[in-house]
C-alpha positions in Angstrom: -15.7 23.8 -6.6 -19.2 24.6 -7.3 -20.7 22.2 -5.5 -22.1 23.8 -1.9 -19.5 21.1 0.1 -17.1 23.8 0.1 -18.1 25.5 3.2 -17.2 23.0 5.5 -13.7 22.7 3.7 -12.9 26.3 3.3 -13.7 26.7 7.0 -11.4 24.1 7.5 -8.5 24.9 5.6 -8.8 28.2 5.9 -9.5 29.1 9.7 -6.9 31.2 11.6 -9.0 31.3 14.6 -9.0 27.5 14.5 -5.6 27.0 14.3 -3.1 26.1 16.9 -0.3 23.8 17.8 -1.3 21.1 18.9 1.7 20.5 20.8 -1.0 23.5 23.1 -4.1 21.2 22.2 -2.7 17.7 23.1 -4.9 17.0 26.5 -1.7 15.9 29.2 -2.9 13.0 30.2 -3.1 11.9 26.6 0.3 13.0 26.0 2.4 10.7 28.5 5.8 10.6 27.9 6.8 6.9 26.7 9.0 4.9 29.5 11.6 2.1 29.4 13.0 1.8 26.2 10.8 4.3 24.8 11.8 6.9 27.1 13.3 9.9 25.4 17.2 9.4 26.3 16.8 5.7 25.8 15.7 6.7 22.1 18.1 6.1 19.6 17.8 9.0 17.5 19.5 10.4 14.7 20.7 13.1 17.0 20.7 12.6 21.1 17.6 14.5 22.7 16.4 16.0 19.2 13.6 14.2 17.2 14.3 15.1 13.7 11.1 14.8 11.4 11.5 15.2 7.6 8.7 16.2 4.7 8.7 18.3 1.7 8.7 21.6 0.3 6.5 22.6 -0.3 4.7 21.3 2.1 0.8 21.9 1.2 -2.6 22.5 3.0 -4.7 21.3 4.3 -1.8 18.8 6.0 0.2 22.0 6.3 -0.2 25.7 6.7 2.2 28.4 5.3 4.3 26.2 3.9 5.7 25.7 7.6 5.7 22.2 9.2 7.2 23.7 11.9 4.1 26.1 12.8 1.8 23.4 14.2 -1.5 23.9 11.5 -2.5 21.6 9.7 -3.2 17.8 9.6 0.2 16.4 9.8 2.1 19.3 11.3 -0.2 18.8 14.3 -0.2 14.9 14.0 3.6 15.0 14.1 3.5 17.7 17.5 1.2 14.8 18.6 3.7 12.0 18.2 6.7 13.7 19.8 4.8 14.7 22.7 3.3 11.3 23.1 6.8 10.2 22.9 8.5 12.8 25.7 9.4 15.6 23.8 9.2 19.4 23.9 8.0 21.2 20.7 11.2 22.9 21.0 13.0 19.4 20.8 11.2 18.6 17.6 14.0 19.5 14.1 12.4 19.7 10.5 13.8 18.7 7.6 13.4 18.7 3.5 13.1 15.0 1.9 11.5 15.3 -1.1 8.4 12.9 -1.4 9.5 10.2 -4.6 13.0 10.0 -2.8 11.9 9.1 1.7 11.1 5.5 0.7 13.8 4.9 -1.2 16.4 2.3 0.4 19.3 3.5 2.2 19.9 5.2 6.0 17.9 8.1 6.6 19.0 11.7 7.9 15.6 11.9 9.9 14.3 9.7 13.0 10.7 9.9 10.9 8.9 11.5 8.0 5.7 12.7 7.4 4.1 13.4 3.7 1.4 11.6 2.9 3.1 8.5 2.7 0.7 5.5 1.3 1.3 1.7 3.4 2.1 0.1 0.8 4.2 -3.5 0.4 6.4 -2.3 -1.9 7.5 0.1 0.1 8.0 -1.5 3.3 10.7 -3.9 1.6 12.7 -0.9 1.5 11.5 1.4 4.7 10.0 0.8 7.9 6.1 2.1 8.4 4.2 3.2 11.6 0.8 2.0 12.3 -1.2 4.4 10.1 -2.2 7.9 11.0 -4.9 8.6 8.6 -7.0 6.5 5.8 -8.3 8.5 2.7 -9.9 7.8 -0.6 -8.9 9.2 -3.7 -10.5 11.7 -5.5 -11.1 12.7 -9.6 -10.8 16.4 -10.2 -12.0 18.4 -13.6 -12.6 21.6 -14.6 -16.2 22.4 -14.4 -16.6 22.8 -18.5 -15.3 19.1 -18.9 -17.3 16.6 -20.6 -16.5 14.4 -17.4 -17.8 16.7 -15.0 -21.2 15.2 -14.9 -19.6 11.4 -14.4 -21.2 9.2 -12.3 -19.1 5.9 -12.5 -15.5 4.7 -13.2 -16.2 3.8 -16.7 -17.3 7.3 -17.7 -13.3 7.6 -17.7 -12.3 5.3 -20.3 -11.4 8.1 -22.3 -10.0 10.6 -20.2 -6.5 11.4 -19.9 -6.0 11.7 -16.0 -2.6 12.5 -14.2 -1.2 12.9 -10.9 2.3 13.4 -9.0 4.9 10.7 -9.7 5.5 8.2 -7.0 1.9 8.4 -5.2 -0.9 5.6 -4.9 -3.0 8.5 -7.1 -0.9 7.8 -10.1 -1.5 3.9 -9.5 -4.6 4.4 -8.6 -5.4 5.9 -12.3 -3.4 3.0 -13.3 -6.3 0.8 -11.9 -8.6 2.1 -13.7 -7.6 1.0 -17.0 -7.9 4.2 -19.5 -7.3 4.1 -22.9 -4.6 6.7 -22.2 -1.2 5.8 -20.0 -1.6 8.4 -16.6 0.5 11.5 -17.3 2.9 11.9 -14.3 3.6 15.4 -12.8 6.8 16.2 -10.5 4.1 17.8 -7.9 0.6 18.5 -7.2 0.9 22.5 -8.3 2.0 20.9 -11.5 -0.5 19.1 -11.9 -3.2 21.3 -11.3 -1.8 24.1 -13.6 -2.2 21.1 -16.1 -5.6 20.8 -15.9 -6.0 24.3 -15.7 -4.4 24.6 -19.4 -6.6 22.0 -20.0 -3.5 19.4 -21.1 -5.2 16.8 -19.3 -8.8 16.2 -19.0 -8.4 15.5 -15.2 -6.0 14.7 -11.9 -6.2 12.9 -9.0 -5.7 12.9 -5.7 -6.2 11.8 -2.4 -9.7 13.6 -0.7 -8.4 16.2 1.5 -5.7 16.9 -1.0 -8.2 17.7 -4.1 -10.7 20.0 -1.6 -7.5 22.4 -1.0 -7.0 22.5 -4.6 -10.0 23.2 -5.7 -10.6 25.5 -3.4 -7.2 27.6 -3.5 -5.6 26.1 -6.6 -7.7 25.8 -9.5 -10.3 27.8 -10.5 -13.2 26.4 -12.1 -13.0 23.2 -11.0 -14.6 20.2 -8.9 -14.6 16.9 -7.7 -16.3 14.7 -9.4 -16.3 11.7 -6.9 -14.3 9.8 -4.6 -13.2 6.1 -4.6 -11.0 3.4 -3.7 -9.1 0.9 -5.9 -7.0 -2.4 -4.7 -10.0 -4.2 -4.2 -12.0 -1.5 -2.3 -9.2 -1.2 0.5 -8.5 2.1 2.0 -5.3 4.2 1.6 -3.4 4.5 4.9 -0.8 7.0 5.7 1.7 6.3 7.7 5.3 7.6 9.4 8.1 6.7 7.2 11.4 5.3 9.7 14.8 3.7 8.1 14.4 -0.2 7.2 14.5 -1.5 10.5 14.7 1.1 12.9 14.9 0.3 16.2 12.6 3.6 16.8 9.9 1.8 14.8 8.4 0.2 17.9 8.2 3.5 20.4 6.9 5.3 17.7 4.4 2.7 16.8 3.0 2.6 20.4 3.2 6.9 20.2 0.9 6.7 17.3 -1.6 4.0 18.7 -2.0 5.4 22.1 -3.0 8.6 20.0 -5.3 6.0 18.0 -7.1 4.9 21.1 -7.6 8.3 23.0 -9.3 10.0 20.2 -6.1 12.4 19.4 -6.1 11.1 15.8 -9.8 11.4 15.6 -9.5 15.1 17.4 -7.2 16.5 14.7 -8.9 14.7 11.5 -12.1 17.2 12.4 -10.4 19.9 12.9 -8.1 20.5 10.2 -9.7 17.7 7.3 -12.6 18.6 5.8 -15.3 15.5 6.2 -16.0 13.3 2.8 -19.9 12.4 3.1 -21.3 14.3 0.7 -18.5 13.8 -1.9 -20.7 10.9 -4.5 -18.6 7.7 -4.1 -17.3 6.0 -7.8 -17.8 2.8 -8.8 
């Protein structure tokens, strides 16, 4: 990006000395293993005394590091080391597993007790999948290569025009589908294929959500920047949250996991330190 907001990302994302599990960060007393029914061999998980989390592969910065979710760096590595400790367990209790992203909210049972990708709240989805309470609200962002006609944009409607993609299955791709262009959103299988679109220059921009377009234009794609930020379904916020089978009877323990990290600060904790803050990024109307 060219645009001077990249210090604070890079420092973010790219940190070693920063990093560490959180499952080491976690304060104790914000940590309390859950009780009653929500106490760890009362939990009925997908296998006894093992919480199995799923997400994909690869998993990407900044919610990941290395491509390992089992590492602890990044966002939702360290918000899922969060979860399970809130909820009783040992990081060594804690399983990872592959589900690719357009396939965890499809119906059907689930080979994980939860999964973590980036997930979007949406109501669609819950007819076929359980949600936690959310995790993490973001905005999405436009992303073009710093020659593009679009780079100096300073509304919604300067995209009319543009053809703009993103990764099949995501609120990005309906997001671009909210905007109306002339063009129908091209749809990518990931984000790397995506952004090696615009590279070639076979799309005129993508989009994603915030933290998600900082990593890649500051590791991905070179030449590039974000244009601006904004919201869509009537200005409210995208919410992440963790994906469970319809149903679940874990919904409810990991619910109260997530919001007793809500209300101590945890979630707030991890968002500085491993998402890069949105201020200066102009806002799209």
């Amino acid at each position: 990006m060219k645009r001077t907001l990249l210090a604070v990302p890079l420092a973010l994302l790219f940190s070693v000395a920063a990093a560490c599990s959180p499952a080491e960060d976690t304060d104790d007393s914000a940590a309390a293993p859950g009780s009653g029914k929500c106490a760890v061999e009362e939990l009925p998980l997908k296998t006894p005394g093992q919480l199995t989390i799923a997400t994909d592969d690869p998993a990407f910065d900044p919610w990941f590091s290395d491509n390992d979710p089992s590492n602890g760096k990044g966002f939702e590595s360290a918000v899922a080391y969060a979860v399970a400790k809130q909820m009783g367990f040992d990081k060594d209790d804690v399983v990872w597993t592959k589900v690719p992203f357009n396939t965890s909210y499809q119906p059907g049972e689930k080979e994980f007790d939860f999964d973590i990708n980036q997930i979007s709240i949406t109501k669609e989805r819950r007819q076929a999948v359980d949600f936690s309470e959310p995790y993490y609200s973001a905005a999405q962002a436009i992303i073009v290569l710093d020659d593009s006609k679009f780079a100096d944009a300073t509304s919604l409607a300067d995209f009319k025009s543009a053809s703009l993609g993103a990764q099949i299955g995501t609120t990005s791709l309906k997001a671009i589908e909210s905007l109306e262009t002339e063009d129908a959103p091209l749809v990518y299988d990931d984000t790397t294929k995506a952004a090696l679109a615009l590279t070639n220059k076979q799309v005129d921009g993508i989009v994603a959500d915030l933290p998600t377009a900082f990593y890649l234009v500051a590791a991905e794609i070179e030449g590039a920047t974000i244009v601006g930020q904004f919201d869509y379904a009537g200005g409210e916020p995208e919410q992440f949250g963790l994906l469970l089978q319809k149903d679940s009877p874990l919904t409810p323990c990991v619910n109260e996991a997530v919001t007793a990290l809500a209300e101590n600060g945890t979630l707030a904790d991890l968002e500085q330190q491993w998402l890069a803050e949105s201020q200066d990024v102009p806002v799209l109307k």
